[in-house]
C-alpha positions in Angstrom: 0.0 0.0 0.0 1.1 3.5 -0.9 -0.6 5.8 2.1 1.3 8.8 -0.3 -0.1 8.3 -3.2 -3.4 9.7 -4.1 -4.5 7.2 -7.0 -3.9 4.2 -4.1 -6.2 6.1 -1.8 -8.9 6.6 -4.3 -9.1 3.3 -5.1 -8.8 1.8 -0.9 -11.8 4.4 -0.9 -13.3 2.5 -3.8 -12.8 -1.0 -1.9 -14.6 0.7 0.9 -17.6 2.2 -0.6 -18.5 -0.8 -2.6 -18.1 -3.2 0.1 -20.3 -0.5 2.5 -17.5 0.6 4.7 -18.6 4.2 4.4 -16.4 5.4 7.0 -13.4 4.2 5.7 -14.0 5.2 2.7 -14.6 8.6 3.4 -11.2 8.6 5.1 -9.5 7.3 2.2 -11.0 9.7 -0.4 -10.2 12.7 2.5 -6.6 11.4 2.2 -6.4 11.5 -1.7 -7.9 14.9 -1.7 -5.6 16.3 0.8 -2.8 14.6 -1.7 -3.9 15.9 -4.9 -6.1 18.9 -4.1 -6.6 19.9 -7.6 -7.9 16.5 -8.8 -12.3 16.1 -8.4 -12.1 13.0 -8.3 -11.8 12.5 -4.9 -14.2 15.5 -3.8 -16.7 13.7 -6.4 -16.3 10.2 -4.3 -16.5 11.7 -0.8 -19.9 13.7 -2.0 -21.0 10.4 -2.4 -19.5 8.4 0.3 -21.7 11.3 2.5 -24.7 10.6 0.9 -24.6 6.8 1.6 -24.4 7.8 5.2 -27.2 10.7 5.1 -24.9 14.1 5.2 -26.2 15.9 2.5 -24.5 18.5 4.3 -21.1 17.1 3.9 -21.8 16.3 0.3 -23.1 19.9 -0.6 -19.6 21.2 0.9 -17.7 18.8 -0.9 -19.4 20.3 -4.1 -18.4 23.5 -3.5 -14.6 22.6 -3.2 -15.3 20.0 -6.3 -17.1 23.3 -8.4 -13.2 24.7 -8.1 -11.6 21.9 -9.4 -14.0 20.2 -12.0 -16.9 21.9 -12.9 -18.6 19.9 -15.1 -18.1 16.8 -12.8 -20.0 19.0 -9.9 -22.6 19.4 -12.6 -23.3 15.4 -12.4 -22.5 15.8 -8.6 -25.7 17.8 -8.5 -27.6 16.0 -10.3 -27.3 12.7 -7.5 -27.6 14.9 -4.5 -31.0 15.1 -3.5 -33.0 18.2 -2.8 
């Protein structure tokens, strides 16, 4: 494992999420963000890491740092965060 590497942490997050270890995951894909800041990705799978565990609040902020980075990728974000 490569804790330094943002790609690795995006994808631990992605072991996480689909196995339903939210909170994990949501620590992974804060790690990757914090590694590459300018990359969505990560911002795009915390959103909805959040969502699977009911903060809509969490996700919303996560869209406002993603609208920085990516904004057609917080276009889709939108789209899957309920209102």
């Amino acid at each position: 494992m490569r804790p330094n590497s943002a790609d690795a942490q995006n994808k631990l997050g992605d072991a996480y999420f689909f196995a339903g270890r939210f909170s994990e995951a949501i620590a992974a894909y804060q790690q990757a963000a914090q590694l590459r800041p300018k990359d969505g990705e990560a911002y795009y799978n915390l959103a909805l890491a959040y969502l699977e565990i009911g903060d809509r609040e969490a996700a919303l902020a996560q869209s406002r740092l993603l609208a920085n980075v990516d904004s057609e990728l917080n276009k889709k974000l939108l789209s899957e965060i309920p209102r």
